[in-house]
PyMOL CGO cylinders between C-alpha atoms (Angstrom):
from pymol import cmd
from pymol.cgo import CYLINDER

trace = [
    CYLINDER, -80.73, -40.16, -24.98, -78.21, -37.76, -25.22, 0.3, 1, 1, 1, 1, 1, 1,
    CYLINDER, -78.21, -37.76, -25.22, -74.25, -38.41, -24.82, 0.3, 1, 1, 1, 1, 1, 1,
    CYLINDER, -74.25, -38.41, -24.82, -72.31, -37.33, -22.16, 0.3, 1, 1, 1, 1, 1, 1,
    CYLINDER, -72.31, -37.33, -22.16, -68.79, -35.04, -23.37, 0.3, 1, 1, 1, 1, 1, 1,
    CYLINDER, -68.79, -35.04, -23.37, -66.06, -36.39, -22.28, 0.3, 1, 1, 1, 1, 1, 1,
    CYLINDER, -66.06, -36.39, -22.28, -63.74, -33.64, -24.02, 0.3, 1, 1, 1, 1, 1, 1,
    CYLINDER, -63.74, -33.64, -24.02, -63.65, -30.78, -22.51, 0.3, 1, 1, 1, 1, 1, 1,
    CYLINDER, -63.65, -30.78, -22.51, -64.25, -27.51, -24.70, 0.3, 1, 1, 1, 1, 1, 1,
    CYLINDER, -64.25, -27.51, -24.70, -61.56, -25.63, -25.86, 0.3, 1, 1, 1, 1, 1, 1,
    CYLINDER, -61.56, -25.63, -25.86, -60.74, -22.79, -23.58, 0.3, 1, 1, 1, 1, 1, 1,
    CYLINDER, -60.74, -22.79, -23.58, -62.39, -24.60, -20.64, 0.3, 1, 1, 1, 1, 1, 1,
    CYLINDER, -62.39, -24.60, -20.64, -60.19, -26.09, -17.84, 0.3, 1, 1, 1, 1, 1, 1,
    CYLINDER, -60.19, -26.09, -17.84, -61.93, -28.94, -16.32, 0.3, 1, 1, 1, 1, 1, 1,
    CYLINDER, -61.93, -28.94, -16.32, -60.84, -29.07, -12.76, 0.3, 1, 1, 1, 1, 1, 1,
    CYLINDER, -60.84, -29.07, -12.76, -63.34, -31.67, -11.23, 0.3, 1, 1, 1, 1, 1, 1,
    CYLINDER, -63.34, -31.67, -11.23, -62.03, -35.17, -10.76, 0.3, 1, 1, 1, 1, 1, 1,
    CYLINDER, -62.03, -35.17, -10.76, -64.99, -36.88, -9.52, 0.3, 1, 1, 1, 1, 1, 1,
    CYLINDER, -64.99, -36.88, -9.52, -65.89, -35.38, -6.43, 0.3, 1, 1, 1, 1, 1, 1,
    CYLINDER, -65.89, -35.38, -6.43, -62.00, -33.71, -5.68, 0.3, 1, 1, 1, 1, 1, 1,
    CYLINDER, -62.00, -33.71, -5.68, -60.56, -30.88, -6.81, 0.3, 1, 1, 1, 1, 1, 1,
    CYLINDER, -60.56, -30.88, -6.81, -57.85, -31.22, -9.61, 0.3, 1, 1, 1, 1, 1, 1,
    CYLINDER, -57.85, -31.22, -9.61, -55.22, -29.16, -9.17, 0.3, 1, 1, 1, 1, 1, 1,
    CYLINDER, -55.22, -29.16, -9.17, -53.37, -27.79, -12.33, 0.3, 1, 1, 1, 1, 1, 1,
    CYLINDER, -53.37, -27.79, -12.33, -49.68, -28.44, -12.64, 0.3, 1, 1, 1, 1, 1, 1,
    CYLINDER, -49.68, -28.44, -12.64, -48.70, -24.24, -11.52, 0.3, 1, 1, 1, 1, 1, 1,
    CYLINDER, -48.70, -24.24, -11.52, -51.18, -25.32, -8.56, 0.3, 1, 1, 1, 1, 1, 1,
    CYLINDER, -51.18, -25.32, -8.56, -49.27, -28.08, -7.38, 0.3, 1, 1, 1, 1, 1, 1,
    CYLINDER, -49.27, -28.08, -7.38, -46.02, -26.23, -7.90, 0.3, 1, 1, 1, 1, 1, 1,
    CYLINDER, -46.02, -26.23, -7.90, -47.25, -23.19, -5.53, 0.3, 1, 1, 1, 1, 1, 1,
    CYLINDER, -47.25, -23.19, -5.53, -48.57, -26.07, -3.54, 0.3, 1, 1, 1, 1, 1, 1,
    CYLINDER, -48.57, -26.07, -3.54, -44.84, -27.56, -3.23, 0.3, 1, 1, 1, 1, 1, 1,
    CYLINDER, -44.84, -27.56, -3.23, -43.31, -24.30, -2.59, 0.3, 1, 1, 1, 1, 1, 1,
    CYLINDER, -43.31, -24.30, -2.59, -45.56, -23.39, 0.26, 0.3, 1, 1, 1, 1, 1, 1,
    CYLINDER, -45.56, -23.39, 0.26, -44.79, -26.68, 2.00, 0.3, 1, 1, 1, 1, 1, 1,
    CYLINDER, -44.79, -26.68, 2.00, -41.51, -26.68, 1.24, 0.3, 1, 1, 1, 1, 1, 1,
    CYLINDER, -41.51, -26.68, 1.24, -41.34, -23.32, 3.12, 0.3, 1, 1, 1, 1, 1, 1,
    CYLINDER, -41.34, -23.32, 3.12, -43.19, -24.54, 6.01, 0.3, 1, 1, 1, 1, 1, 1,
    CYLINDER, -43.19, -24.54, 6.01, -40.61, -27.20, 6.11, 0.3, 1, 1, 1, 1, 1, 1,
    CYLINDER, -40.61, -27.20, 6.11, -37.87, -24.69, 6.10, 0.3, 1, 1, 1, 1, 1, 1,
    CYLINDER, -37.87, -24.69, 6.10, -39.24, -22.65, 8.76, 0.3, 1, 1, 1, 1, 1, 1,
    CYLINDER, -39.24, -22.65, 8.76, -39.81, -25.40, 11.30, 0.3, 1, 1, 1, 1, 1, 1,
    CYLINDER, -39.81, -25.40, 11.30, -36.11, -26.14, 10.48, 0.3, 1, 1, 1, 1, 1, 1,
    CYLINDER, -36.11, -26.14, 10.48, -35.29, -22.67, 11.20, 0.3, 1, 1, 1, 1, 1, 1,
    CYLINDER, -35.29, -22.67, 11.20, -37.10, -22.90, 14.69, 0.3, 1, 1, 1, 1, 1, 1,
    CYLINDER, -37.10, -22.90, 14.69, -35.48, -25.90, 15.56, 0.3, 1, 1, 1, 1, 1, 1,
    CYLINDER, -35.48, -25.90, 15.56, -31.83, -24.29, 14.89, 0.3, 1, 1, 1, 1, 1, 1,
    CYLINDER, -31.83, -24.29, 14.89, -32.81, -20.90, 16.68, 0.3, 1, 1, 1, 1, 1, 1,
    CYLINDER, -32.81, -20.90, 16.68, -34.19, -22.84, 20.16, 0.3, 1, 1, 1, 1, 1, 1,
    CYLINDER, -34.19, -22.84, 20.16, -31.00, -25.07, 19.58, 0.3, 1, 1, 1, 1, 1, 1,
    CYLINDER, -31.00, -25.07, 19.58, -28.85, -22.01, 19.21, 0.3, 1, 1, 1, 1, 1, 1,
    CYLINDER, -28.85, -22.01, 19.21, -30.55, -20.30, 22.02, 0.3, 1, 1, 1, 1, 1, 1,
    CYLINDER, -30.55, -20.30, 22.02, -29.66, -23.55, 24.50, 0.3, 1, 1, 1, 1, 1, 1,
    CYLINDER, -29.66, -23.55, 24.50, -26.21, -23.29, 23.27, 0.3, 1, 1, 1, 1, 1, 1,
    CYLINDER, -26.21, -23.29, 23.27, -26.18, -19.76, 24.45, 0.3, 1, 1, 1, 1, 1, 1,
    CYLINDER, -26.18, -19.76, 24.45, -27.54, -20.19, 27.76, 0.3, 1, 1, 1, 1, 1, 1,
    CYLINDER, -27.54, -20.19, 27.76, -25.12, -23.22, 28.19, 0.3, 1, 1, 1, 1, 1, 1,
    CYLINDER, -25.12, -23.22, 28.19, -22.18, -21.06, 27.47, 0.3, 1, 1, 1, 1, 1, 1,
    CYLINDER, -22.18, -21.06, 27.47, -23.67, -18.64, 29.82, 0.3, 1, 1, 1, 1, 1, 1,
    CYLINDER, -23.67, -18.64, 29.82, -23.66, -20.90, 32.61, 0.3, 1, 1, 1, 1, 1, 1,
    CYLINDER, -23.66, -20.90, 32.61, -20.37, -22.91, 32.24, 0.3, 1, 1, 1, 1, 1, 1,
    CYLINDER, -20.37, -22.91, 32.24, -18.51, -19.22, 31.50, 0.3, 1, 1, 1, 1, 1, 1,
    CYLINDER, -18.51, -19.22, 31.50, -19.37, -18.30, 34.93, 0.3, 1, 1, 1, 1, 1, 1,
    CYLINDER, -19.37, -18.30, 34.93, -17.58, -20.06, 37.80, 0.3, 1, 1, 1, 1, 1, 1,
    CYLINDER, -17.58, -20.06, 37.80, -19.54, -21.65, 41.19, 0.3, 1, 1, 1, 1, 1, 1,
    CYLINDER, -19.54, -21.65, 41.19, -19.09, -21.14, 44.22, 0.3, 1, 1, 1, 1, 1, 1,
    CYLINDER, -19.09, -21.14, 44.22, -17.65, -24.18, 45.59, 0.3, 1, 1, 1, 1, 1, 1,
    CYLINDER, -17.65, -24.18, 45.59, -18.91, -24.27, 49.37, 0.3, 1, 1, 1, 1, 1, 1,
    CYLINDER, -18.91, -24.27, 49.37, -18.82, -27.40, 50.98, 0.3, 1, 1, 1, 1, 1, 1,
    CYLINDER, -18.82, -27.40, 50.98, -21.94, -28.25, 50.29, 0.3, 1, 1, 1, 1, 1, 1,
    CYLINDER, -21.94, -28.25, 50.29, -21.76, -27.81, 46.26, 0.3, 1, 1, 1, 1, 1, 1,
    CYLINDER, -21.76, -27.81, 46.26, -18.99, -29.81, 46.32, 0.3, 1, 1, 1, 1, 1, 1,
    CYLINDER, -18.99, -29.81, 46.32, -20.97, -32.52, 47.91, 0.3, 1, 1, 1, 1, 1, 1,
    CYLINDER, -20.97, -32.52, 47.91, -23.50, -32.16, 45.39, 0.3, 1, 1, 1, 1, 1, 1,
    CYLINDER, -23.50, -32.16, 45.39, -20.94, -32.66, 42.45, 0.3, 1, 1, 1, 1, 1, 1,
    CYLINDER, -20.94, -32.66, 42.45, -19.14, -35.42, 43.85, 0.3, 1, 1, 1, 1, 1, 1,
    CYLINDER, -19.14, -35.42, 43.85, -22.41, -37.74, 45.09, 0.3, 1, 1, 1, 1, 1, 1,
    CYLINDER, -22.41, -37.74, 45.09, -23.13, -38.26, 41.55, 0.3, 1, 1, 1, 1, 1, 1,
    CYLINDER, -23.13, -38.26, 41.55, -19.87, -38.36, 40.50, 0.3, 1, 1, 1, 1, 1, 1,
    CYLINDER, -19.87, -38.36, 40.50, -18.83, -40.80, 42.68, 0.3, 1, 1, 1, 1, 1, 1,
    CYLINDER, -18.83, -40.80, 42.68, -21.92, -42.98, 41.89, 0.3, 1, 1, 1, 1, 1, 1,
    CYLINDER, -21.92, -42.98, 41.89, -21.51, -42.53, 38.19, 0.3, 1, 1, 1, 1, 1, 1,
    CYLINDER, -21.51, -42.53, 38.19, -17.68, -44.24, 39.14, 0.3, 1, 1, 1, 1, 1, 1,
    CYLINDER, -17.68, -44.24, 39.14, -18.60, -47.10, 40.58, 0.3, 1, 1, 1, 1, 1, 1,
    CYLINDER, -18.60, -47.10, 40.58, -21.56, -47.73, 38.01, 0.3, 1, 1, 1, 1, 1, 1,
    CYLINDER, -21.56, -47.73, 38.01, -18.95, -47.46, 35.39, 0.3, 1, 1, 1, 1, 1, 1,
    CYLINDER, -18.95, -47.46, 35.39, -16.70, -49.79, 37.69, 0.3, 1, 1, 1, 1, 1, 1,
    CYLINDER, -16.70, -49.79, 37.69, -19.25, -52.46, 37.92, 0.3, 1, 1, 1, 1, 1, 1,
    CYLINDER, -19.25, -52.46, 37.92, -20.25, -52.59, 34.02, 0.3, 1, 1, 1, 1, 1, 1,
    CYLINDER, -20.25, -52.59, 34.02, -15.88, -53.33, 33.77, 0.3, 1, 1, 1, 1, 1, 1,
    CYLINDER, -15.88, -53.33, 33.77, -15.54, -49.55, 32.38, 0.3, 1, 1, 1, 1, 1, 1,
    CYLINDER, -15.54, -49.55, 32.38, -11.92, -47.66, 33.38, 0.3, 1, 1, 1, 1, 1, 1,
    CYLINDER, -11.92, -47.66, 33.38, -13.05, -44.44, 31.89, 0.3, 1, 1, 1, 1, 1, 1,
    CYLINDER, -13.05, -44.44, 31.89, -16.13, -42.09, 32.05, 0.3, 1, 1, 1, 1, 1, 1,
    CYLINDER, -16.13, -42.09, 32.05, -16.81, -39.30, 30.36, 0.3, 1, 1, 1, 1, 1, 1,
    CYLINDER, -16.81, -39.30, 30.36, -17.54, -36.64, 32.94, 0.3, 1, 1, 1, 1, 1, 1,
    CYLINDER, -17.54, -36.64, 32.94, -18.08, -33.06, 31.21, 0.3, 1, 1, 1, 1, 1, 1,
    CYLINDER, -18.08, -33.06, 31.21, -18.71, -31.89, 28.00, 0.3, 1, 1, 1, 1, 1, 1,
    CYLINDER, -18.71, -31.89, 28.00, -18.20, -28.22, 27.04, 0.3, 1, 1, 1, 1, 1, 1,
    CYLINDER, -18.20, -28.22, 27.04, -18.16, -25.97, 24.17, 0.3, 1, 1, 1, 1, 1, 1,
    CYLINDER, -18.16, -25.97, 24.17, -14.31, -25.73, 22.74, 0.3, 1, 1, 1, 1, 1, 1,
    CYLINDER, -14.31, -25.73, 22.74, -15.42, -21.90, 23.20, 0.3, 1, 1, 1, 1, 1, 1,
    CYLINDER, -15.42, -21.90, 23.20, -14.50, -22.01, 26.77, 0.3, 1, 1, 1, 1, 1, 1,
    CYLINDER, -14.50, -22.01, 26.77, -11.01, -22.48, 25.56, 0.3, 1, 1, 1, 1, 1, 1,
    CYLINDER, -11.01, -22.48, 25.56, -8.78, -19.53, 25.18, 0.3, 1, 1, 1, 1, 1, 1,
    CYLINDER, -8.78, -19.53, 25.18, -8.14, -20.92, 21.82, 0.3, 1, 1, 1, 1, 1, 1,
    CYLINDER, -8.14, -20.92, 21.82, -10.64, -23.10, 21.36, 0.3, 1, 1, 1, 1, 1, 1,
    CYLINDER, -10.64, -23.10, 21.36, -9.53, -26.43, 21.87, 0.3, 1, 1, 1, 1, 1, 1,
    CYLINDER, -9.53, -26.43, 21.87, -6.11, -26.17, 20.08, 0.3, 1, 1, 1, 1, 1, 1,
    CYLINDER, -6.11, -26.17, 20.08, -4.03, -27.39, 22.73, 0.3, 1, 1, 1, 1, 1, 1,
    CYLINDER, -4.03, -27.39, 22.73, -6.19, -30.12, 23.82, 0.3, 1, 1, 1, 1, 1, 1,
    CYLINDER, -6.19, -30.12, 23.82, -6.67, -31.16, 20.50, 0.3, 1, 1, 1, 1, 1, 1,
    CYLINDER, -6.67, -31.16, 20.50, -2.54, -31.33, 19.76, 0.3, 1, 1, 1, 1, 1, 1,
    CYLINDER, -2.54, -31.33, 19.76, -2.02, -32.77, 23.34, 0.3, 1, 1, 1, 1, 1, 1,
    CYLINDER, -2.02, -32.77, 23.34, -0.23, -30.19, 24.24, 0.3, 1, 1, 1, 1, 1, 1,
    CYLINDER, -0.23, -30.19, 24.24, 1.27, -30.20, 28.19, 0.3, 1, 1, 1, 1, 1, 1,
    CYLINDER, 1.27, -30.20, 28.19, -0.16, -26.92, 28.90, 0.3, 1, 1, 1, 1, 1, 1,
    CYLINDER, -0.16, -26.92, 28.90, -3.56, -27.54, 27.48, 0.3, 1, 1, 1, 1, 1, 1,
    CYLINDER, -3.56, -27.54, 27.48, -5.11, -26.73, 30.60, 0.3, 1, 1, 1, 1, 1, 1,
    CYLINDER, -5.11, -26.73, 30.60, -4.09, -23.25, 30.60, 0.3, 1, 1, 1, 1, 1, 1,
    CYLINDER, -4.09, -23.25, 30.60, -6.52, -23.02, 28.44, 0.3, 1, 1, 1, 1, 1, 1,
    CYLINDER, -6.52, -23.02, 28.44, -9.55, -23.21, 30.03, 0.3, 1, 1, 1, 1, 1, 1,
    CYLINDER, -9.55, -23.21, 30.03, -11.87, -20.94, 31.53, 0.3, 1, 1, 1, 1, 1, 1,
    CYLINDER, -11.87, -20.94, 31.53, -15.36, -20.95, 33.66, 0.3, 1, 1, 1, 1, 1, 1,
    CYLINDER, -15.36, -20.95, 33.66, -16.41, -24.11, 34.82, 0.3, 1, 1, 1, 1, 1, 1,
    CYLINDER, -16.41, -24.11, 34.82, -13.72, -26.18, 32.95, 0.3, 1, 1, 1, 1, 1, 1,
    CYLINDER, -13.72, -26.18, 32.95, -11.29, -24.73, 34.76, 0.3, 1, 1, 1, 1, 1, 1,
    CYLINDER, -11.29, -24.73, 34.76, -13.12, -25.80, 37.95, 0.3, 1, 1, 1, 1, 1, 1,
    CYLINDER, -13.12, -25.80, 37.95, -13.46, -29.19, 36.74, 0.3, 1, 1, 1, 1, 1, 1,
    CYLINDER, -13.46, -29.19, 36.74, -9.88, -29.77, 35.86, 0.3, 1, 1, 1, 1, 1, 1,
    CYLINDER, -9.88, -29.77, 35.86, -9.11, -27.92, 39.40, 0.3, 1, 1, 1, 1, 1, 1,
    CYLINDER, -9.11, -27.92, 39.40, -11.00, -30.19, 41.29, 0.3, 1, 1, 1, 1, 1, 1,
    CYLINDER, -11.00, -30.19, 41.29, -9.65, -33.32, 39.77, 0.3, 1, 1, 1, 1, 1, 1,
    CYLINDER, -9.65, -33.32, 39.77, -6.14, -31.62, 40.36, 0.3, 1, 1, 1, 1, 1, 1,
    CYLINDER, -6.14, -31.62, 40.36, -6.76, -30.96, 43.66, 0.3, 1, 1, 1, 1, 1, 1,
    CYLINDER, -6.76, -30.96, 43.66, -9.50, -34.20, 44.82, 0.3, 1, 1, 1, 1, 1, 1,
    CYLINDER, -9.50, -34.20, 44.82, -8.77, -36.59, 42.82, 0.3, 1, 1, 1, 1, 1, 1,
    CYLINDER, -8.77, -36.59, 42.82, -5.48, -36.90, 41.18, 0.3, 1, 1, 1, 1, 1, 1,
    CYLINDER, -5.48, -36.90, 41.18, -4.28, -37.57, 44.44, 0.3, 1, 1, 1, 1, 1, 1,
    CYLINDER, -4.28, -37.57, 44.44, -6.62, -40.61, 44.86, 0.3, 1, 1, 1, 1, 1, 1,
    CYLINDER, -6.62, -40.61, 44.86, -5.01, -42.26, 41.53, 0.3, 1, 1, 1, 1, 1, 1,
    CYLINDER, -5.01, -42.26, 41.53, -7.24, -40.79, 38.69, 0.3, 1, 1, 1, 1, 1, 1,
    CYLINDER, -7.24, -40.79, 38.69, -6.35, -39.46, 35.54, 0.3, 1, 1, 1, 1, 1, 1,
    CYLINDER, -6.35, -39.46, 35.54, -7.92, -36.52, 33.71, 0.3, 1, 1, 1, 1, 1, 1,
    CYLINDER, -7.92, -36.52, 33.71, -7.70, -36.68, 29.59, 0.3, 1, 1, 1, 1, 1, 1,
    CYLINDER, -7.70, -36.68, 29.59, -9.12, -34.28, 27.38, 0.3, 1, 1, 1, 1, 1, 1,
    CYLINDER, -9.12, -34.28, 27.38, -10.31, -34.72, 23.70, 0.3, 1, 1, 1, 1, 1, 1,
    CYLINDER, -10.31, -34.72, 23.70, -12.27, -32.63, 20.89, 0.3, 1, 1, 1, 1, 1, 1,
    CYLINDER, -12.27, -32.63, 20.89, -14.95, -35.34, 20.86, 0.3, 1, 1, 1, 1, 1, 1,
    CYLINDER, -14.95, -35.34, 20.86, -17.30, -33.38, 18.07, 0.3, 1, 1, 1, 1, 1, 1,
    CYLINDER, -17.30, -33.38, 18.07, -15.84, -32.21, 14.61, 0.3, 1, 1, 1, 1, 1, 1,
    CYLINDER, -15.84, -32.21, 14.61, -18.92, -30.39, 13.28, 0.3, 1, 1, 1, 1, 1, 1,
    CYLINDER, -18.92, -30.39, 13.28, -17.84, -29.21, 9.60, 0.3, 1, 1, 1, 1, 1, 1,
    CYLINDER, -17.84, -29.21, 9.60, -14.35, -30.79, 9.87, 0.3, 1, 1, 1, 1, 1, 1,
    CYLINDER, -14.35, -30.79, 9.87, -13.23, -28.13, 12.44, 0.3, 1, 1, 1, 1, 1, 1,
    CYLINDER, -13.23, -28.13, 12.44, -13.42, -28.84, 16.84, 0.3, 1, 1, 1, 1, 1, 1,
    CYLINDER, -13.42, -28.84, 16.84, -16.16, -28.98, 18.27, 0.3, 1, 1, 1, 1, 1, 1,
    CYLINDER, -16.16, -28.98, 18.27, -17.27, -30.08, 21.94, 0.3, 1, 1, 1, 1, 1, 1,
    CYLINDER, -17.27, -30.08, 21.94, -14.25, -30.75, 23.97, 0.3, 1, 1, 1, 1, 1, 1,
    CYLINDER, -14.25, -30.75, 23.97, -14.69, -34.05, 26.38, 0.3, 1, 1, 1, 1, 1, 1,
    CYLINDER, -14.69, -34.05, 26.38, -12.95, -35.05, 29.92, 0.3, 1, 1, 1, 1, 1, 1,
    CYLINDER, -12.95, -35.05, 29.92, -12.75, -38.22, 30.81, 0.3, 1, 1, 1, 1, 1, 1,
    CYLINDER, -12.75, -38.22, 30.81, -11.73, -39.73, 34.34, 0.3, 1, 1, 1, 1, 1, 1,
    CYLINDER, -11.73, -39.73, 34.34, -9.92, -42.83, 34.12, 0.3, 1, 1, 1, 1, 1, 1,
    CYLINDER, -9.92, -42.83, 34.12, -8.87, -45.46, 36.69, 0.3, 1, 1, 1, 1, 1, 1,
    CYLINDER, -8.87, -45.46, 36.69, -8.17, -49.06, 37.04, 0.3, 1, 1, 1, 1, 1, 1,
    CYLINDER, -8.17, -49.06, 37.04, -4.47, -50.07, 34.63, 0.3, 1, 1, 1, 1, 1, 1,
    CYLINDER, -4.47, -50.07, 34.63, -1.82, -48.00, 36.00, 0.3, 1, 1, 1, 1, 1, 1,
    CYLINDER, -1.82, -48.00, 36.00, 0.08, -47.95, 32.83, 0.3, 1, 1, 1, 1, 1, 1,
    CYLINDER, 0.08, -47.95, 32.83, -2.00, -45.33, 31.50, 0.3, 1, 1, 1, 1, 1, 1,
]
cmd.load_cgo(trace, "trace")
């Protein structure tokens, strides 16, 4: 009967592990790499669909609507539903747009030092916004506040306004 080797010869790589494939330490490395580039690259997908939203958002909220009579009564039916759900859960504030602080002339700076002439500011369909709580509903008793409400890398972000109601000593 003769015995089995179980040392390999020198010179000879034994890459069989039972019935798998052993793969050699430079193998595994390459191995890691490759994946860790796949990785990278569905990361990098992600970020250029996310950048391309944030491009096409822009592109909408830069340009103004046309506010007929019946757009506005498409804003304000959900509006005015997302009030009174707010109401009934015993909320006095809602947040009711968020925009890139791009869409201020200098890019949320006065908003952000509560400035009085913060909404100077604005442009595209912030401006609207803050127009049509000016002119609809200040006058019914709400207030209009505006706050960076995203500090990506320490520096403004996404700018929030928030409709408020309810204590008067706001």
């Amino acid at each position: 009967m003769e015995q089995a080797k179980s040392i390999p010869e020198e010179g000879v790589v034994d890459h069989e592990l039972g019935d798998e494939t052993f793969m050699s330490a430079a193998d595994l490395r390459e191995y890691m790499v490759e994946m860790q580039m796949a990785h990278a690259a569905r990361a990098l997908k992600g970020m250029d669909r996310a950048d391309k939203a944030r491009e096409e958002l822009l592109q909408r909220l830069s340009e103004p609507l046309d506010l007929t009579p019946q757009k506005m009564k498409e804003i304000m039916q959900p509006l005015k539903f997302k009030l009174r759900s707010a109401a009934e859960r015993g909320q006095t504030e809602l947040m009711v747009m968020r925009f890139p602080n791009v869409l201020c002339t200098d890019k949320g700076r006065a908003i952000n030092n509560s400035e009085p002439d913060w909404p100077e500011t604005l442009t595209g369909r912030p401006r609207q916004a803050y127009e049509l709580w000016r002119d609809h509903l200040r006058p019914a008793g709400f207030k209009l506040s505006a706050m960076i409400i995203e500090w990506p890398g320490g520096l403004p972000g996404d700018v929030g306004f928030f409709l408020k109601w309810g204590d008067a000593k706001q």
